[in-house]
C-alpha positions in Angstrom: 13.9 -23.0 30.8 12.5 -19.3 30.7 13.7 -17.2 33.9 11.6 -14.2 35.8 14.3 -12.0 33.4 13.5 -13.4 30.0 16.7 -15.0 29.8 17.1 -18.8 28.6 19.6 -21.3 30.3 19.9 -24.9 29.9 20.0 -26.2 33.1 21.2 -30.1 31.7 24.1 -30.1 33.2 24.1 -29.7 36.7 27.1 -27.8 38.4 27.8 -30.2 41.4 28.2 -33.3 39.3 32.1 -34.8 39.3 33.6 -37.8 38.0 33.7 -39.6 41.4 29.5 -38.8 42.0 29.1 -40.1 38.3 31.1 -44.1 39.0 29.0 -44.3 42.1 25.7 -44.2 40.1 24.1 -47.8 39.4 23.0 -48.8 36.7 19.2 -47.4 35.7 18.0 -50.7 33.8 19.9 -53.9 34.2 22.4 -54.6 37.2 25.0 -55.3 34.2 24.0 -52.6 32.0 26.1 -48.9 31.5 23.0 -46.6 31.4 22.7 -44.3 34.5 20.9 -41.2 35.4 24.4 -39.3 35.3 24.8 -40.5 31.2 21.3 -40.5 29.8 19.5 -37.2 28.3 17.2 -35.4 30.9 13.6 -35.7 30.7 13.4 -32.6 29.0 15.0 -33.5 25.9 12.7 -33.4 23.2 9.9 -32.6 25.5 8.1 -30.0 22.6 5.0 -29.8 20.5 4.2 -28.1 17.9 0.9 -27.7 16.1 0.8 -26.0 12.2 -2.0 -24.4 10.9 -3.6 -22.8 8.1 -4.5 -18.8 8.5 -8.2 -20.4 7.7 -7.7 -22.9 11.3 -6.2 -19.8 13.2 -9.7 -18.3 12.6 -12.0 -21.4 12.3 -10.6 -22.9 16.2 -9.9 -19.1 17.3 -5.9 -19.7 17.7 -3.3 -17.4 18.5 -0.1 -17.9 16.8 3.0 -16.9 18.4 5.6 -18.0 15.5 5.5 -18.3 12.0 7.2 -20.8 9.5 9.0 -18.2 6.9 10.4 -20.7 4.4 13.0 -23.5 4.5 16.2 -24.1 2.7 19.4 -26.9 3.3 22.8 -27.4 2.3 25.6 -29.7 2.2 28.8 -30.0 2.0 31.6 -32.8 2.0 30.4 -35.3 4.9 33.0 -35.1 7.1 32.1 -31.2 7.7 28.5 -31.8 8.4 28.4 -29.6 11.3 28.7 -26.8 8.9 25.8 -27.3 6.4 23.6 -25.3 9.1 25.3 -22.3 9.0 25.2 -22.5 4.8 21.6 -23.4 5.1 20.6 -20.3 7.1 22.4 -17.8 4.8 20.8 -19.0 2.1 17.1 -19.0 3.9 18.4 -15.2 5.4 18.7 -14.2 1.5 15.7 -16.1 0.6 13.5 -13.9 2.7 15.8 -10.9 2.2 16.4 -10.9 6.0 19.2 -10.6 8.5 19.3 -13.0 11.3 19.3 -9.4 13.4 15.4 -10.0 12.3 14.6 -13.4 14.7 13.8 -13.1 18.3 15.1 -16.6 19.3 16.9 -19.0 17.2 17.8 -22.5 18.2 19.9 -24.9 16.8 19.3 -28.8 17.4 21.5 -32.0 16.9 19.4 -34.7 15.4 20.3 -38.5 15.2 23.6 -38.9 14.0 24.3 -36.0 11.0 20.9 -35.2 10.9 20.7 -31.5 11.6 18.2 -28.6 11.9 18.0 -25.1 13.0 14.9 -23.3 13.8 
């Protein structure tokens, strides 16, 4: 969530919550069931779109970009240090397009499913 200042905070978890507030919550689907509003992802989780275009579409539909896809790259590493290959991955996109990551406005990293992991 943008504020009035620029600055971006994620406002998923919520400061009042407590252990005790959480085992008073019932359960959201079944009377038996485990999933409640305190341990299931906001509605804002994944809530995105994204539309890419050619330069020719920009003109054609009279669009106004406001980011642009540079290049890509991966890496990997031994499977137990997954949460690493991201940070491999960008230096090697960063020397790729002979940039520094001093050059990006904004970047965002998200967990996937499981060890599935991108960073935009």
């Amino acid at each position: 969530m943008r504020h009035a200042a620029g600055e971006f905070k994620y406002l998923g978890i919520r400061e009042d919550t407590s252990l005790a507030g959480l085992a008073k919550l019932a359960p959201a689907f079944d009377k038996q069931g485990v999933l409640t509003v305190g341990n299931s992802s906001q509605i804002s989780d994944g809530a995105a779109a994204l539309l890419v275009a050619s330069e020719q579409a920009l003109k054609k539909h009279k669009l106004k970009p406001i980011a642009q896809v540079l290049g890509g790259a991966w890496a990997a590493g031994e499977s137990w240090r997954y949460v690493e290959a991201p940070v491999a991955a960008v230096k090697k996109l960063l020397d790729k397009l002979d940039k520094s990551i001093d050059d990006f406005d904004l970047i965002e990293k998200q967990r996937g499913v499981r060890d599935k992991q991108r960073v935009v």
